[in-house]
N, C-alpha and C positions, 0 to 999 in steps of 0.2 A: 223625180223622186225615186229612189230606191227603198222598194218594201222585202221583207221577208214576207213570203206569203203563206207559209207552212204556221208560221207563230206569229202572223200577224201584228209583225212591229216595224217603225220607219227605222230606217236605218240614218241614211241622208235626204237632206231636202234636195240637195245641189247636185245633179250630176254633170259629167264633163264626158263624152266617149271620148275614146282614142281609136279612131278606125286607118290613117294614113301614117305610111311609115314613121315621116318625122315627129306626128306624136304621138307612136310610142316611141318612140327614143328618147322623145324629152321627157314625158311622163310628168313626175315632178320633181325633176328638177331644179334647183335655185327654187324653189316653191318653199314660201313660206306655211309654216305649220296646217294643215285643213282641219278644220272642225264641223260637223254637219254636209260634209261634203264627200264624196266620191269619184274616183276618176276610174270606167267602164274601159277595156281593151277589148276591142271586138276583132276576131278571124273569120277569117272566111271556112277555114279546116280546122281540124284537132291541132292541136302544136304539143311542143314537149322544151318548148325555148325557157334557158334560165332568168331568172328575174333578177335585174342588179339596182340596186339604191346608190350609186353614185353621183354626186354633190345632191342627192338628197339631206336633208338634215337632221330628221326629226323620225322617231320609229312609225312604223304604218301596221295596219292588220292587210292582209293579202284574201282573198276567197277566189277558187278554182271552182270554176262552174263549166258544166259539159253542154251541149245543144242545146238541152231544154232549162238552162239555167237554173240546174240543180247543183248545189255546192257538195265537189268532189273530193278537196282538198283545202285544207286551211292554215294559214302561215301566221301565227298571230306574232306583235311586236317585233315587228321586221324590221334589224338598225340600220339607219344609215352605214353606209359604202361595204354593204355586205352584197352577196348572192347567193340567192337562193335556186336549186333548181328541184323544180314537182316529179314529185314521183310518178304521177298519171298526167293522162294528155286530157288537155283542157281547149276549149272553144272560146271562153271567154276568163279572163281577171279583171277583179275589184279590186281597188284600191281604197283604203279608210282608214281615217282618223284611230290610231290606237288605241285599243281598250271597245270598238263598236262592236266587234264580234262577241264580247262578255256578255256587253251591257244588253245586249238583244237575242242574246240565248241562242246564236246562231248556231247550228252545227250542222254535221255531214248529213247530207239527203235531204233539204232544207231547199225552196224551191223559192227562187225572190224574183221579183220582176220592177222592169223599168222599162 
């Protein structure tokens, strides 16, 4: 599960990390629509790498979170075969269902765990 823990609300039931190369690269990819669901990028260090939606299909929300899985940056409705790259260096990204960053009042300094 992914919570927000600062406002106390679930976000997704379903997580998925991405900790080895190849999935981040596939991410999601050919991935039909997620609903209640989340896809975790975990690094080992800070990174500064751009995030691309290619043969993705469907817009996503993005959240940049530092060490202690505080959200540093937020990308919301992220379209398909676009890139995005953060302005600040990030430890971890979430990926979610479009519109979950609204619907959960998520915002910067906001501290979620899974």
């Amino acid at each position: 599960m992914l919570k927000n823990k600062t406002r106390k609300t679930l976000m997704a039931k379903r997580l998925r990390f991405c900790k080895t190369f190849a999935s981040k690269i596939i991410g999601l990819m050919f991935a039909r629509k997620i609903q209640d669901e989340a896809l975790v990028f975990v690094f080992d260090k800070d990174q500064g790498d751009a995030i691309h939606m290619l043969f993705v299909f469907f817009s996503i929300d993005l959240l940049f979170l530092d060490k202690n899985k505080k959200v540093i940056e937020i990308k919301e409705n992220f379209k398909p075969f676009t890139v995005y790259v953060p302005k600040k260096e990030y430890r971890y990204f979430v990926e979610l269902a479009a519109g979950t960053k609204k619907k959960t009042k998520t915002g910067i300094g906001d501290e979620l765990a899974f």
